[in-house]
N, C-alpha and C positions, 0 to 999 in steps of 0.2 A: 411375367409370362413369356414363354419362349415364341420367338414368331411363329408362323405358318408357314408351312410348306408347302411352294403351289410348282407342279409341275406342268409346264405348256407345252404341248406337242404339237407342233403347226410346221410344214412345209414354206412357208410365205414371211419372208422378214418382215414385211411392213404389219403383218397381223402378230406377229409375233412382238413386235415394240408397241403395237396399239394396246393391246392383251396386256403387258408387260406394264404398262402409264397405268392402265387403268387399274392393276390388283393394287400398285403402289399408292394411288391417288385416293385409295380404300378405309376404311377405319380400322384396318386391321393391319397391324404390325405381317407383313408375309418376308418370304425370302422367295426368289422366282427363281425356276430349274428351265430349261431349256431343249431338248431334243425336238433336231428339225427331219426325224422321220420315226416311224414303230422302232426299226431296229434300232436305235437308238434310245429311243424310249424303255424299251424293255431291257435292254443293257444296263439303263441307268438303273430302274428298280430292280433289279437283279444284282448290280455292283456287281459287275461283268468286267473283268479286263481291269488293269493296275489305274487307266481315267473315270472308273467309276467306283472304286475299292471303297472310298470313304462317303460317297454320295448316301443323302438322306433318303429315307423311305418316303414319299411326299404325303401332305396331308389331305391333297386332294388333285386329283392331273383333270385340268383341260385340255381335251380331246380332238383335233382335229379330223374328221372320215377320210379324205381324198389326198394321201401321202403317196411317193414312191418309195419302193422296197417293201414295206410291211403296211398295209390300210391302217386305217383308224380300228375299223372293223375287226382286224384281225389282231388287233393290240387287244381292243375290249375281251375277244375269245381268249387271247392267253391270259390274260388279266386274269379273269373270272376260271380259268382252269388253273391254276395256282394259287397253292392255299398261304403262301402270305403277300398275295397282290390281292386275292378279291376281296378284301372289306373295303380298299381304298374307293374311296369316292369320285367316281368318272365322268365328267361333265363334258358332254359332245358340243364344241362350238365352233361350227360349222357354214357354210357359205348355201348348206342343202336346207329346202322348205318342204323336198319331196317327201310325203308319206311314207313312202316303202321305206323311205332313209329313218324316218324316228320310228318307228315300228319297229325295224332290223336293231334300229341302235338298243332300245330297250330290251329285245328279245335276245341283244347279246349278255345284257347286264348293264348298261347306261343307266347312271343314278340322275339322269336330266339330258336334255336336249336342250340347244339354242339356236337359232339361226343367228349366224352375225348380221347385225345392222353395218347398214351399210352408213352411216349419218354417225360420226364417233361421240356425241354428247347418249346417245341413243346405248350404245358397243360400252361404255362406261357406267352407266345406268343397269346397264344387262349383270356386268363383270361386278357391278357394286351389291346387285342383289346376290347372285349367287354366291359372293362371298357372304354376306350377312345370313344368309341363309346357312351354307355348311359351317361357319365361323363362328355362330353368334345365334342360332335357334336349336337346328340339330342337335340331339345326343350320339356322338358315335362309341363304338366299342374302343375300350384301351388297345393300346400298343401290344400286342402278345396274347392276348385273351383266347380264352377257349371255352367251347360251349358244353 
């Protein structure tokens, strides 16, 4: 079976290596993508420009809200307004517990909300369920499908 594809989008290198131990330390074979802002992020699922031509479509992006240049927020709206980003599976994980924040995030298209833990046994428990969950419960739609 081919690994996963897990795209993390976080501003924050140290969440981004935490994020990164924990999908690895996972029962799921992954391959980990990286963009440390939207605009970047949406480059890479775009395969924008000759450093992202051959980038994979991920098979599911962890979503940081509070970026500079492009929000989390406003990844999720292009996401979900292009029709071969929005099946991809969006999981906001994030440092926000405010309401407004997971309310907006779903009403953007957020397929999950997390708050990061702050305690990393805690942040790897988080990162092992949601893998198991889009990895190993879920059905999602094939690569290319149409309704």
């Amino acid at each position: 079976m081919a690994p996963f594809e897990v795209l993390i989008v976080d501003d924050e290198p140290g969440d981004v290596e935490l994020i990164r131990s924990a999908i690895l330390d996972g029962r799921f074979i992954c391959r980990t993508h990286v963009a440390h802002d939207g605009v970047e992020a949406m480059a890479f699922m775009r395969k924008e420009g000759p450093q992202h031509a051959e980038a994979v479509t991920p098979d599911l992006v962890l979503l940081d809200l509070n970026m500079p240049k492009m929000t989390g927020r406003e990844v999720l709206a292009a996401m979900r307004s292009n029709d071969h980003l929005s099946r991809i599976p969006v999981v906001v994980v994030t440092t926000s517990d405010v309401e407004r924040d997971v309310l907006q995030a779903y009403d953007l298209g957020a397929s999950g909300f997390v708050t990061k833990p702050v305690d990393i046994e805690q942040l790897f428990n988080a990162i092992h369920g949601i893998q198991d969950y889009w990895f190993g419960v879920v059905r999602k739609p094939a690569v290319g499908s149409v309704a």
